[in-house]
Phi, psi and omega in degrees: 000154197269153149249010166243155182268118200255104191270147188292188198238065161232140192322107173323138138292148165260124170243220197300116191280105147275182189261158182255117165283166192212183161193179235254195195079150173271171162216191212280322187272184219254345157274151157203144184245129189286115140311112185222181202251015149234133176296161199276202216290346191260013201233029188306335198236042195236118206296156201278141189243138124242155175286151165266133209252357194210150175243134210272293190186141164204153173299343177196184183216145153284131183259351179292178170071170184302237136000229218252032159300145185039015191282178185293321193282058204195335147271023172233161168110178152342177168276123146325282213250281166339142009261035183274131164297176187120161195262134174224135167306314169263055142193177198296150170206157178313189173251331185266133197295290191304349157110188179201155167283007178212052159299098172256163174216157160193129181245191209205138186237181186276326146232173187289173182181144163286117218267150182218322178227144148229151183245128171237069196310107174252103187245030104223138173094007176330140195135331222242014172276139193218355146205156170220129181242170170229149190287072203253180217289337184252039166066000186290149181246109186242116196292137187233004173189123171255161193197096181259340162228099162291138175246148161295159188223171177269297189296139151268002164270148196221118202229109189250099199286137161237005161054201180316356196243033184279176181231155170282109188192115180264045146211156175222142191249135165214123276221116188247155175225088241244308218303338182312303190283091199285152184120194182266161173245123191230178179202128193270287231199131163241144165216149164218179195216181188205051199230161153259326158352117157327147154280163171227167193221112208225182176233154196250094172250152167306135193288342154289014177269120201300181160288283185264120158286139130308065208258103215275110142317131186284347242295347171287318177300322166267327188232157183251214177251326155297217209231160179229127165238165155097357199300132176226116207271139178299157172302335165283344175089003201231317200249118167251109165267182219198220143163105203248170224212150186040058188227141187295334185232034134335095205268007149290290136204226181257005166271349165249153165269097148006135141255148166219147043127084168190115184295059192000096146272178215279149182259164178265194161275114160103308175273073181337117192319178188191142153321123136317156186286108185337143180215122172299118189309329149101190161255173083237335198296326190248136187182156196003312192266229172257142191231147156172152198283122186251328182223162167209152162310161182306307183327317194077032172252359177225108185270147186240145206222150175291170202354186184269139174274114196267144172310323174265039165064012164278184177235124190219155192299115189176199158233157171209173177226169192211135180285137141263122167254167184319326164300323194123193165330114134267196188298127177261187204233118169331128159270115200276116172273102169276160199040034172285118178210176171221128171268011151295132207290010187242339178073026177297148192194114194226093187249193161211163169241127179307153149337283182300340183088032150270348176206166195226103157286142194261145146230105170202141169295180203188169173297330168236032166326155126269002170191249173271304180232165205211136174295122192226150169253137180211102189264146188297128157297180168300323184289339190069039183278168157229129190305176196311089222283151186253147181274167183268020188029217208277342182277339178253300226290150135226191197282006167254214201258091169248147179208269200296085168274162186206111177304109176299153151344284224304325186072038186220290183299121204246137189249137172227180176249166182196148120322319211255329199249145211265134195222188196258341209224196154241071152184128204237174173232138197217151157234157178197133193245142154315133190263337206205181165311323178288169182246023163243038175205112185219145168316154160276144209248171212242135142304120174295351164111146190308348186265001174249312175221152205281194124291346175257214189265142189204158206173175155061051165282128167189138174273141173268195184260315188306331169105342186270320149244182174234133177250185198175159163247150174220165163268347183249138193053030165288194180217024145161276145312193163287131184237166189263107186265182153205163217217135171309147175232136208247142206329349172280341180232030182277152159265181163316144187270156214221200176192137188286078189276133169212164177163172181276161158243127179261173157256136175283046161226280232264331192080357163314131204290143180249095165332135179200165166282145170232124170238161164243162184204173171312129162281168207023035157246147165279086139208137197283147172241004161175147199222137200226119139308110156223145195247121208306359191273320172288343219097219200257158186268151193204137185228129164287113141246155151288128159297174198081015162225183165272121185253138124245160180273131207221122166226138208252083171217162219268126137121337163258142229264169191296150169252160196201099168249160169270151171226144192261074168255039184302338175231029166250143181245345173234155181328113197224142191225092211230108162264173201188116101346104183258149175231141190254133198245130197269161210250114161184155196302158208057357174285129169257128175248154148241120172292121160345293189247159185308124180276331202238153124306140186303135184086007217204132188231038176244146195281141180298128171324306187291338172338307220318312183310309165305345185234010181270328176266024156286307194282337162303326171295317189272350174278337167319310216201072185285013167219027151304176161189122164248184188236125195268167162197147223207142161208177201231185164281207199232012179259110196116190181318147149296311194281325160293331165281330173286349149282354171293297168303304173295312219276332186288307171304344185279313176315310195307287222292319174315311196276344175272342191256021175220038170224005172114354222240124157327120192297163112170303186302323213238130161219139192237179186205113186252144186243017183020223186264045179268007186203078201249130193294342177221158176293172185254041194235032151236203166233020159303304205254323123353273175350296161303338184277317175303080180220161161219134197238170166226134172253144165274105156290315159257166142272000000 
């Protein structure tokens, strides 16, 4: 099975590029395409629409294609297709191809407005529209655009002024004579407004999308004369894998596709970074069938692969991953779905993986598809399985075709391919970002714009976590087949900027690397927000955070007590590449820990809502170890009276010791000592360095 769609190159007509208005309300059916009361960004100077949001009644439907293809509803919400021409699954079309002469549609808007214009979008055959009426509240029908010999037209809009004779109404019927016009008849979008400002009707590109791009061939070392796809560029940026086609050295041969391979090095004075000559990743990942890398881990150690790896070396639809270790690739391993399947006719299967590895978006048809294949999210359980996928709904999905998605460092900003949503070729690359935590409320997305996607298919967008170019595959100004470009990238369609934390976990008496967990969470929150394996054998352990928050960082290994640092990137805005050595105090009698994270406020000896975790993981350690016994000790800075600090300091180590012995732990096991500011690890002369001093430690005395 393949994983990509390779679409013929045929050219759209174009028509007026204008901006799209959009307006706000839900309606009655089981589609819905989003809608809002401002026009979108090119369309600053275009009268405010509403879209129609509910279907009234219409005479037929086209019953081929899938989901909600060609259904009535599919003439509602925005333009699909407009202002471009062409046959679209996502808008209405008759049930008879060749027309009939008393084809109607009638819809309903959210609310009534005294009407001055309508709009109508025929994006194929335009022309066969031939009366309209509009509905008004006490249901009387007053016809406003008559047509007694339809013609084809150029333009797909159909733009109806009604001036002095507007009327008050929220539905309009519209009434077609399909047999005049030969072909199919479709209808996008009715909108109406209660403005005389033209509506104007556009693809909704951002008002910051420069004119000229650059879009750079990596080429020779990476592309051939066969076809390169698929680009999945590492999060560091340094490694691009790939998946390449028609090459003799394949190891299917030159009808499957491969994956492969190619390494940035590093530039000189005078000498500019470069690619390496592309190398087939070999197996266990490439073998008789067809292969390619859909994800990759922060690390870049855990690769995510098209299909189930079968024990007698076939292949079957699913996913699976695979470790690198000092040995290489290992043997990859089913990522388990429930209820995973595809009803395409091709069995295409196109993913992504969130950052944290929680979750995996689909582009696969499924049963409550709306068209040919629809974006689905499948989140990990506790087992590490991942539950059912869900669609990402009506705002990325339409009644067409979406696919090769790809999640940013950031995790919110998801770049996809589309059909349904109006564009310059047929198939466009669009973003959209996450509103909130759930995966079904996303911004409306933006077309990257003509200097970016083609007339032909453009697709397979991935980012490194700096955030700084894109790569992509294209067929135009390729050096034969589809080649892999990359493309500067510019801030409207940038992700969040996010920062690469890596580093050893030592033991702090020997420095030696300790295999560990490394997880990071919110400060003062219990919820973890990304988690690393690290193995003293791979290299270094490496976690993607966004910045512009407070982190801490915890390394996690059995027989040593947790470490817990802060890392503050509340006022970084841009990409940071931040190493960091966590260091582990192995759990024996005479060992000093300092707690991590700041237990107090200044001046102040009640303990901080995040405390509670640090110290919960005192008491796990002494249920842990039942003949244990420690000794708390508590100072303060060097700021007021010696005495009121030095009662700050008991009153603080009294605190420790109440909430711990009010977790079961024995008075008896615990004993403290306060020292104020007599005993200080930094000078005092921020409050940076203050900070450090406002601590509490514990030594182990017994085992």
């Amino acid at each position: 099975m393949r994983v990509w769609s390779i679409l013929s190159g045929l050219l759209i007509i174009m028509a007026e590029a204008v901006s799209l208005a959009q307006s706000a309300g839900g309606r009655s059916t089981d589609t819905q395409r989003r809608t809002t009361t401002q026009p979108e960004s090119q369309g600053q100077n275009s009268a405010p629409v509403q879209w129609a949001n509910r279907v009234v009644g219409f005479s037929s439907e086209k019953v081929s294609g899938s989901g909600e293809q060609y259904k009535a509803s599919q003439a509602l919400g925005r333009p699909s297709k407009v202002p471009n021409l062409g046959e679209s699954p996502a808008a209405w079309a008759p049930k008879t191809s060749d027309g009939t002469a008393d084809e109607w549609i009638q819809v309903a808007f959210a609310k009534p407005i005294t009407i001055r214009q309508i709009i109508i979008g025929e994006n194929v055959n335009p022309g066969a529209v031939v009366r309209v009426q509009v509905i008004d509240a006490q249901k009387k029908e007053h016809t406003v655009y008559k047509n007694a010999t339809p013609s084809p037209r150029t333009d797909p809009v159909l733009r109806i002024a009604l001036n002095d004779s507007a009327v008050v109404g929220d539905q309009v019927k519209v009434f077609l004579n399909g047999a005049s016009i030969a072909g199919i008849n479709q209808i996008d979008a009715i909108g109406i407004s209660d403005d005389t400002k033209p509506i104007t009707v556009g693809i909704n590109v951002s008002n910051e999308t420069p004119k000229e791009i650059i879009k750079e061939n990596l080429g020779k070392t990476v592309n051939s004369p066969g076809q390169e796809v698929a680009p999945v560029i590492a999060p560091d940026g340094r490694t691009l894998y790939f998946t390449r086609n028609f090459n003799k050295a394949n190891i299917g041969g030159a009808d499957r596709q491969d994956v492969w391979f190619s390494t940035l090095t590093a530039g000189t004075s005078g000498n500019p970074s470069s690619w390496s000559e592309a190398v087939n990743i070999g197996p266990p990942i490439n073998n008789a069938g067809d292969n390619a890398i859909s994800g990759l881990s922060p690390d870049g150690r855990i690769a995510y692969l098209i299909n189930v790896y079968l024990p007698d070396g076939g292949l079957s639809f699913g996913i699976s991953r695979s470790v690198k270790t000092r040995q290489g690739w290992s043997q990859p391993v089913e990522c388990k779905i429930a209820n995973n399947y595809n009803l395409h006719e091709k069995n295409q299967l196109e993913f992504c993986v969130s950052p944290d590895g929680r979750a995996i978006i689909l582009a696969v048809q499924r049963k409550d598809t709306r068209g040919n294949r629809d974006l689905y999210v499948a989140l990990q359980k506790p087992d590490r399985t991942w539950a059912e996928p869900i669609s990402l709904g009506p705002v990325v999905n339409t009644a067409d075709s979406e696919s090769s998605p790809f999640l940013a460092a950031d995790g919110r900003t998801l770049y996809f391919t589309s059909a349904g949503h109006p564009g310059y070729g047929n198939g466009d690359i669009f973003v959209t970002r996450r509103l909130d935590d759930s995966w079904n409320n996303w911004s409306d997305p933006e077309n990257l714009g003509p200097a970016i996607n083609t007339g032909e298919w453009d697709g397979y967008f991935t980012i490194p976590a700096s955030g700084d170019f894109a790569y992509l595959s294209s067929r135009a100004g390729s050096m034969g087949e589809d080649d892999i470009f990359r493309l500067k990238l510019y801030p409207a369609i940038k992700p969040d900027p996010v920062a690469i934390v890596s580093g050893q976990v030592l033991d702090a008496k020997t420095k030696k690397p300790v295999a560990s967990e490394v997880i990071s969470s919110l400060a003062n929150e219990d919820k973890e927000t990304a988690k690393a394996d690290y193995d003293p054998e791979t290299g270094e352990y490496k976690l993607i955070l966004p910045t512009q928050k407070i982190y801490t960082l915890k390394a996690i290994k059995e027989g040593y007590f947790p470490t817990t640092e802060t890392l503050d990137l509340s006022k970084d805005k841009r990409f940071r590449d931040i190493k960091r050595n966590l260091l582990l105090i192995k759990i024996e009698a005479g060992q000093k820990i300092t707690m991590g994270d700041v237990l107090f406020e200044q001046s102040q000896f009640t303990l901080l809502p995040g405390a509670s975790s640090e110290l919960n993981r005192l008491v796990d350690m002494m249920n842990q170890y039942p003949v244990m016994e420690l000794m708390i000790e508590g100072h303060t800075d060097n700021q007021g009276d010696w005495e009121p600090n030095m009662k700050l300091s008991a009153d603080r180590v009294q605190t420790v010791k109440e909430y711990l012995t009010s977790k079961g732990i024995a008075e008896s096991r615990i004993q403290t000592k306060a020292w104020g500011p007599s005993k200080p690890i930094a000078s005092n002369g921020t409050e940076e360095k203050r900070k450090q001093n406002r601590r509490v430690e514990f030594t182990i005395l017994k085992m």
